[in-house]
C-alpha positions in Angstrom: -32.5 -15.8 4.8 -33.9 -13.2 7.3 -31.4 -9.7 7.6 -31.0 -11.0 11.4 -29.1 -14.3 10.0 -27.3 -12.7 7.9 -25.8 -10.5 10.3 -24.6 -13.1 12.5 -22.5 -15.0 10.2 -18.8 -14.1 10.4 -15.4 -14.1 8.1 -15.7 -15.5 4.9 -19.4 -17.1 5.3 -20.9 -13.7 5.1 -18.7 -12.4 2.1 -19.9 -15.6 0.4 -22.9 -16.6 1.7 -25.2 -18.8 -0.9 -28.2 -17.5 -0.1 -28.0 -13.7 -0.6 -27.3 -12.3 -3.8 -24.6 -9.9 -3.2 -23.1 -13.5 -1.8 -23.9 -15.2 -4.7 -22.0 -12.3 -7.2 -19.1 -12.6 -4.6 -18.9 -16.4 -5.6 -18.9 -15.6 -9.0 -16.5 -12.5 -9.5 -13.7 -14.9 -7.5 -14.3 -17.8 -9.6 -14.2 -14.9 -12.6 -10.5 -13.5 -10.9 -9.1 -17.2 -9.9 -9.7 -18.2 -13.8 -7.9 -15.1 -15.3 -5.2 -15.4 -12.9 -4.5 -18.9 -14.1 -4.6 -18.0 -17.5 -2.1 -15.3 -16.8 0.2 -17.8 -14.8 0.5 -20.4 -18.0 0.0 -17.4 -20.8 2.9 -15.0 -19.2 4.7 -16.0 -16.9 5.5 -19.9 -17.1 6.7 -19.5 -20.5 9.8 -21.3 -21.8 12.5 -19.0 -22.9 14.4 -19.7 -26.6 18.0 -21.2 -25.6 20.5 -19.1 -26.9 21.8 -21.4 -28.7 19.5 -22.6 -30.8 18.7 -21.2 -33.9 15.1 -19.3 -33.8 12.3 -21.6 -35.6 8.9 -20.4 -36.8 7.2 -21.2 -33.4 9.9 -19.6 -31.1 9.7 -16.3 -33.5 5.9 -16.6 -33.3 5.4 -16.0 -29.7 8.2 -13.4 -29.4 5.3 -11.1 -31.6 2.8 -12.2 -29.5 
């Protein structure tokens, strides 16, 4: 795509445009940032906590060390 293309695309379609590589490297650092966000979200923080009231098993004192 010719440099005078480029520069009239607007917003988002220039940050990721498919036919440039610095758009290209854009697509692939967010799909890199949307997947380790994810696995932050299920890893961290939507994590069951123990009930106090039951007594700790092997599993429930295995991820408190992790």
């Amino acid at each position: 795509m010719p440099e005078k293309e480029v520069k009239k695309l607007e917003g988002i379609s220039r940050i990721f445009n498919s036919t440039t590589i610095n758009g290209r490297a854009n697509v692939a650092k967010a799909t890199y940032a949307a997947i380790a966000l994810a696995f932050i979200y299920f890893r961290y923080i939507r994590r069951k906590p123990v009930q106090k009231d039951e007594t700790p098993t092997e599993t429930s004192l295995h991820r408190k060390c992790i």
